[in-house]
C-alpha positions in Angstrom: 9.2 22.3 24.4 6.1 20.5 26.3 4.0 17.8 23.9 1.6 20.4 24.2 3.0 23.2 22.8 4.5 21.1 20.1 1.1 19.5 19.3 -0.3 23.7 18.6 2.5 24.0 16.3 1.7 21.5 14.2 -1.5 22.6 14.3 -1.2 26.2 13.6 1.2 24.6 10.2 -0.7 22.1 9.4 -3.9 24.4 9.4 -2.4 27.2 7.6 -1.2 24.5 4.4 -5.1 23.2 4.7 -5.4 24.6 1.3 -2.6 23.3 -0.5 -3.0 19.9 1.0 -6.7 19.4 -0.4 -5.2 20.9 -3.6 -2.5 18.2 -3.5 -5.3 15.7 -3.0 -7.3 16.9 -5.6 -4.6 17.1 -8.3 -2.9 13.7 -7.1 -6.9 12.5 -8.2 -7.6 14.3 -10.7 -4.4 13.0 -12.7 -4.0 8.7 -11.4 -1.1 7.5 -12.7 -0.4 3.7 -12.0 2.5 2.1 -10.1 5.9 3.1 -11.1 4.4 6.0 -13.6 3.7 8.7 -10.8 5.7 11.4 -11.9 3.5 14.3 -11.3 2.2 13.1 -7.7 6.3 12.3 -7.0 7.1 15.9 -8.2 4.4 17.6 -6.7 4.7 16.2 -3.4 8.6 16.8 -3.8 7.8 20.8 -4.2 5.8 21.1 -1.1 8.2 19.5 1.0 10.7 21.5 -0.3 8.8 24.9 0.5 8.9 23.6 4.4 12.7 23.1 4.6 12.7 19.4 3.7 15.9 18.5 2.0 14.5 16.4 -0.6 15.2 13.9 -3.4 13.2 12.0 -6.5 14.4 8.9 -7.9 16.1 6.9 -4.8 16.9 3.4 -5.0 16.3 2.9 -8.5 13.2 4.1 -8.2 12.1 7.0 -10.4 8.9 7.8 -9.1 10.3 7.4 -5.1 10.8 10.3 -2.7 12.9 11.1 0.4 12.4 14.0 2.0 14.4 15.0 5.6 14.4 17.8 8.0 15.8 17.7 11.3 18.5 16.1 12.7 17.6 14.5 16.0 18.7 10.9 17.0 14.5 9.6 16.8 14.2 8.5 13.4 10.6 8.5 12.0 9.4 7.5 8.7 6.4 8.7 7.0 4.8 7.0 4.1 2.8 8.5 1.1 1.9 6.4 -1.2 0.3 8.0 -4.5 -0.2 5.3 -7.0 -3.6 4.7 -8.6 -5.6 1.3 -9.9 -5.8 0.9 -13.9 -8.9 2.0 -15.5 -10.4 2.9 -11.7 -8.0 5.8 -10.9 -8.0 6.5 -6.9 -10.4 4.3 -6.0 -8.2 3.3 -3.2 -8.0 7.2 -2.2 -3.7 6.9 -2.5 -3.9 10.6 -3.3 -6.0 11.0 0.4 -2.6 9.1 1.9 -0.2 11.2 0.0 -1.7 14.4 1.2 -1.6 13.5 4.6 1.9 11.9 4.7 3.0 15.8 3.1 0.5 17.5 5.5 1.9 15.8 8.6 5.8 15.7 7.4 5.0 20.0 7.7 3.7 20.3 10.8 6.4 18.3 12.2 8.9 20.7 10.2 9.2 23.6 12.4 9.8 21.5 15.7 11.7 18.6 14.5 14.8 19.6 16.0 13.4 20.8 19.5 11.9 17.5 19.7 14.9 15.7 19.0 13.6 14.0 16.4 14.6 13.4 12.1 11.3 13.4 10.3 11.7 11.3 6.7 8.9 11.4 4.5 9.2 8.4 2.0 7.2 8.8 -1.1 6.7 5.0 -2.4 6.2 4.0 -5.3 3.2 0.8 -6.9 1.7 0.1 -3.8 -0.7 -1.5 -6.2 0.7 -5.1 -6.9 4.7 -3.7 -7.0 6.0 -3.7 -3.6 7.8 -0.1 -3.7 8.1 -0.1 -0.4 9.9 -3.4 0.2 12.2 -2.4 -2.9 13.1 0.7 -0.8 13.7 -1.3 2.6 16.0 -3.7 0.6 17.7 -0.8 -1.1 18.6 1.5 2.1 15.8 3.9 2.2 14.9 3.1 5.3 18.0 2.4 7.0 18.2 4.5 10.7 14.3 4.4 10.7 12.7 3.6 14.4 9.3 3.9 13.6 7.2 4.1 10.3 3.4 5.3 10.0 0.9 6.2 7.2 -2.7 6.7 7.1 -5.4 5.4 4.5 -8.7 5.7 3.3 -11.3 3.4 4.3 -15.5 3.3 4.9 -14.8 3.0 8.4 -12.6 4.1 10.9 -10.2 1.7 12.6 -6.6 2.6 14.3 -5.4 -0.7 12.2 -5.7 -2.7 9.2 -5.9 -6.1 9.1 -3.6 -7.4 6.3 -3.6 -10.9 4.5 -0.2 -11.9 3.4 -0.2 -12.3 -0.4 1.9 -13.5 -3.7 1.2 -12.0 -7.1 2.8 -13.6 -10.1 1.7 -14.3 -14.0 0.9 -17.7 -15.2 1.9 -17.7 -18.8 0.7 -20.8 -21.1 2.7 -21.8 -24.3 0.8 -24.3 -27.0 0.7 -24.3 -30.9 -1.3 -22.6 -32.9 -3.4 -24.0 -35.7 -6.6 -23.7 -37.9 -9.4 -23.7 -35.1 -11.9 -25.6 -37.8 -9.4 -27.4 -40.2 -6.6 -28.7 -38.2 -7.5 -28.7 -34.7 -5.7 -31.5 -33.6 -2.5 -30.2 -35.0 -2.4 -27.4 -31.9 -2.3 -27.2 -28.5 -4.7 -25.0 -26.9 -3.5 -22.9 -24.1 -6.2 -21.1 -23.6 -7.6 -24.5 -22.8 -4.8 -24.6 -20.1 -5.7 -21.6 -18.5 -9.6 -22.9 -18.3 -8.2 -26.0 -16.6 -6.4 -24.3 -13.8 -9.0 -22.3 -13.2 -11.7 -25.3 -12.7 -8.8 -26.6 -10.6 -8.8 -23.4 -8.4 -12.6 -23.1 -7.6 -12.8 -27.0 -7.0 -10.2 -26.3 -4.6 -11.8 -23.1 -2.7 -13.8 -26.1 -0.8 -11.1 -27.3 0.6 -9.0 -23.8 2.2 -8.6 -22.5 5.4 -10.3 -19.6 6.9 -8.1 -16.7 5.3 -7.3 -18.2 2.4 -7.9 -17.2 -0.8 -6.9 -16.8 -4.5 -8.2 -14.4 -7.3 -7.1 -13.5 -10.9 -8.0 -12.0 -14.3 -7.4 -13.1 -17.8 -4.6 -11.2 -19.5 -4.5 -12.4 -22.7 -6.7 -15.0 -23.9 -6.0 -15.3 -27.3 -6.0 -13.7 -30.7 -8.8 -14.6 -32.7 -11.3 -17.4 -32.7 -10.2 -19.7 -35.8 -7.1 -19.7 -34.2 -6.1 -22.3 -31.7 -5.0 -20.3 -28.9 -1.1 -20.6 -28.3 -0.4 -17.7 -26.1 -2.5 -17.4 -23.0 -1.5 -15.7 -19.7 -3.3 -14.9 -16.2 -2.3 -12.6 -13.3 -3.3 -14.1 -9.7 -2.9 -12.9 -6.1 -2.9 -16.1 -3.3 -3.5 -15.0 0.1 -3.8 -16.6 3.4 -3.3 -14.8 7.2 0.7 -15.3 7.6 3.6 -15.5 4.9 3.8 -18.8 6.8 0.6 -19.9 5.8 1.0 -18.7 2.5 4.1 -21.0 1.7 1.7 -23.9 2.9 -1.5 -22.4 0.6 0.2 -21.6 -2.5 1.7 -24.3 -3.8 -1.7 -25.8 -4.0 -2.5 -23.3 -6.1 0.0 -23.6 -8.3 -0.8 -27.2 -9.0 -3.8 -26.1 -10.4 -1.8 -24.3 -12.7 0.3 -27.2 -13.3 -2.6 -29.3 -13.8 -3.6 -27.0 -16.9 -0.1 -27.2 -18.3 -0.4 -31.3 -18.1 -3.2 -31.9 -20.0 -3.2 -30.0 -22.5 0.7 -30.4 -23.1 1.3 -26.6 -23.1 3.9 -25.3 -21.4 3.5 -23.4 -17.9 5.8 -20.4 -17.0 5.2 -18.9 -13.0 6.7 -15.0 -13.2 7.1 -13.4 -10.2 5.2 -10.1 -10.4 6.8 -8.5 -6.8 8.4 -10.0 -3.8 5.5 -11.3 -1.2 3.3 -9.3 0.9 3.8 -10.2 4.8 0.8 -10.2 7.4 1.3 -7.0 9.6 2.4 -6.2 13.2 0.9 -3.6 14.4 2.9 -1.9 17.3 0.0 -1.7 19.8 1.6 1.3 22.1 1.8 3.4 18.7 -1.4 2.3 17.7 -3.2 3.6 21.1 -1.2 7.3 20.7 -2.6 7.4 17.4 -6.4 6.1 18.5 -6.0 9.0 21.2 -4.5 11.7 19.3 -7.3 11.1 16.6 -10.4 11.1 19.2 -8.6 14.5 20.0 -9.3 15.9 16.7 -13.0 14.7 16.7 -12.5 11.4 14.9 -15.1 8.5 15.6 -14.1 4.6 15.7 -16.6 1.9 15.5 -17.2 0.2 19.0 -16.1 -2.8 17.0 -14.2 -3.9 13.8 -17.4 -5.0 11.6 -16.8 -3.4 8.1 -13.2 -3.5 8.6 -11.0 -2.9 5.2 -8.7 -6.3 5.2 -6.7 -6.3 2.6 -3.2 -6.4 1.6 -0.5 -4.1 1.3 3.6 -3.5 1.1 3.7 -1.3 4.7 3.1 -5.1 6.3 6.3 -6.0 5.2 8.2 -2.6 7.0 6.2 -3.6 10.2 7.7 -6.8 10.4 11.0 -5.0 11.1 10.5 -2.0 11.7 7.8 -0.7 14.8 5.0 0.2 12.8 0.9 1.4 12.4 -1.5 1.7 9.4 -4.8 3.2 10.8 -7.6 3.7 8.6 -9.7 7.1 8.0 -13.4 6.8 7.3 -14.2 8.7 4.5 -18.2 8.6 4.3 -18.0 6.3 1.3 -20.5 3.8 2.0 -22.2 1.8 -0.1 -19.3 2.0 -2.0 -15.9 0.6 -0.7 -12.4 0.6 -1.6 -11.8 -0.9 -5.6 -15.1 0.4 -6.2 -15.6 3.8 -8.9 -17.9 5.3 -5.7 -14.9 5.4 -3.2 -12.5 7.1 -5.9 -15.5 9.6 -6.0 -15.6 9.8 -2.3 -11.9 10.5 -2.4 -12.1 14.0 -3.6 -15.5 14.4 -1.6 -15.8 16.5 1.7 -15.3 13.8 4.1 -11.9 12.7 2.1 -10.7 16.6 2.2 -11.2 16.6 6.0 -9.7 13.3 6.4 -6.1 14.6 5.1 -6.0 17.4 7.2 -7.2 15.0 9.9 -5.0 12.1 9.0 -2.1 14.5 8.7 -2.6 15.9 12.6 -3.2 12.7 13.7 0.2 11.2 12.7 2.1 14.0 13.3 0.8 14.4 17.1 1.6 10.9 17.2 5.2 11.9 16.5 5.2 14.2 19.2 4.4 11.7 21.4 7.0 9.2 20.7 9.0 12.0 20.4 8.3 13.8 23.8 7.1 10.3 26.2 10.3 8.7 27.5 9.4 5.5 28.0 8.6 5.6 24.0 11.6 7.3 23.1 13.5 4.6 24.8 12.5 1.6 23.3 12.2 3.0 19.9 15.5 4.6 20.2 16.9 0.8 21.5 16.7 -0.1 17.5 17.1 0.8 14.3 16.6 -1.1 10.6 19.8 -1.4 8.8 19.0 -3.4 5.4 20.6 -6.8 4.7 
């Protein structure tokens, strides 16, 4: 079978599920369940995958909420990523249920000709992209052992074969101090809450001083319980973010000296929690990246002549690209003014433009496949190497 007669195939599969993809969307938004709670979106990506053929299963690696579906047996390994998780009180404001869709849509057009083109499609359904890292959970845990190349697709105001990603840490800061009668006995507490105002001070005094790329964000998450009490529980949740994970382990600790500095004079006690493993830059794998570019132009998708309004942000599929040959395009999906994190782009999500760009997003992955599937030269060097975990 020719590339081109594979790439009608799809086509003719992906265009005859249009329907239920866009209703996959739809319901995956209508119904935003946060990271490591996305039972429904798991379950009903699970059933369509398993309509195609796809021997599929829910709960791998520990994970509940995690899908691995397979058809096809060939010795090219290619992973497909949905991710479905949604942002708290926002719901799909990052359009995950746009990325789900696709992944599914593009995993079945790839069905019927998987074995003709040699090739073992694996959608992976992972979980809390959101601050949870499902993805590098399921890369330490096996899921994506045998894999030669990995791809997803996501939502974005613009268009872009690539996103640039920061490298970030996420972890709670958790203050302990004494409680005590905020108007008769002050000075028999210790004010944690006062802690937490320190280390932020301490943060934006130190935004002067950062490199280009770095940054550092957080919200309050508990703050206290009442105001004639001296606050002796306070907590925060902070992302630090610079260009590289090596970068990172130079910016962070500074950060965390602010933290420190809280802790110090106040006399409350600091606690650092972990809230996932670290967030790598990306590495895009530029020969998969220009198949995609193409195959998308094909379809009647549009890039920018340059990479102004950009989404740069973070996310878990960095991590898989550091060992695994990799691409993360973005799909415009006419949401302007309003951009990702934003209640207008989880509107957008389920708008027109959104609808088209699963069906889109879905061919342009899966004609991707083909290629790396059907060019030799491709097949080669992704064929040369494998991820094995640990």
């Amino acid at each position: 079978m020719t590339a081109t007669q594979a790439k009608e195939v799809c086509k003719a599969a992906v265009t005859s599920s249009r329907e239920n993809l866009i209703a996959l969307s739809h319901k995956i938004h209508d119904n935003p369940e946060t990271g490591f709670a996305e039972e429904r979106a798991a379950a009903w990506c699970a059933d369509e995958l398993r309509r195609s053929g796809y021997e599929v299963e829910v709960g791998v690696c520990g994970l509940p909420t995690s899908v691995s579906a397979t058809i096809g047996s060939g010795p090219l390994v290619v992973a497909i990523c949905a991710e479905y998780d949604a942002l708290p009180e926002l719901g799909h404001a990052c359009g995950h249920n746009v990325i789900a869709s696709a992944a599914v849509g593009a995993s079945l057009g790839l069905a019927p000709i998987a074995d003709d083109l040699g090739l073992t499609v694996r959608l992976l359904g992972t979980p809390a992209e959101e601050g949870g890292g499902g993805k590098i959970l399921m890369m330490e845990r096996g899921a994506f052992d045998g894999v030669n190349a990995a791809l997803m697709v996501h939502p974005a105001p613009t268009e872009s074969d690539r996103m640039p990603c920061l490298a970030v840490n996420q972890f709670d800061a958790i203050y302990t101090g004494r409680e005590a009668h905020a108007a008769g006995s002050p000075e028999r507490g210790i004010n944690a809450a006062d802690a937490l105002t320190i280390s932020q001070v301490a943060i934006g005094l130190l935004r002067q001083h950062s490199n280009p790329g770095d940054q550092v964000h957080g919200i309050v998450t508990c703050g206290g319980a009442a105001p004639n009490i001296v606050p002796a529980h306070t907590s925060a949740r902070f992302y630090v973010r610079a260009e590289t994970l090596e970068r990172l382990a130079e910016w962070e600790p500074r950060v965390r000296r602010c933290f420190e500095a809280g802790a110090l004079a106040t006399g409350a006690c600091l606690e650092i929690v972990p809230v996932c493993p670290p967030y790598s830059e990306f590495v895009t794998d530029e020969p998969m990246a220009a198949l995609y570019r193409e195959n998308a132009q094909a379809i009647g998708r549009v890039f920018p002549t340059d990479d102004e309004g950009v989404l740069k942000a973070s996310t878990d599929m960095a991590n898989v690209s550091r060992s695994i040959p990799s691409i993360h395009p973005l799909l415009a999906i006419d949401s302007l003014p309003a951009v990702n994190h934003q209640p207008g782009f989880a509107d957008a999500a389920a708008g027109p433009a959104a609808d088209r760009a699963v069906i889109d997003g879905a061919l342009g992955m899966a004609w991707t496949v083909i290629d790396l599937a059907t060019e030799e030269p491709t097949r080669a060097r992704l064929l040369a190497t494998s991820y094995r975990h640990g």
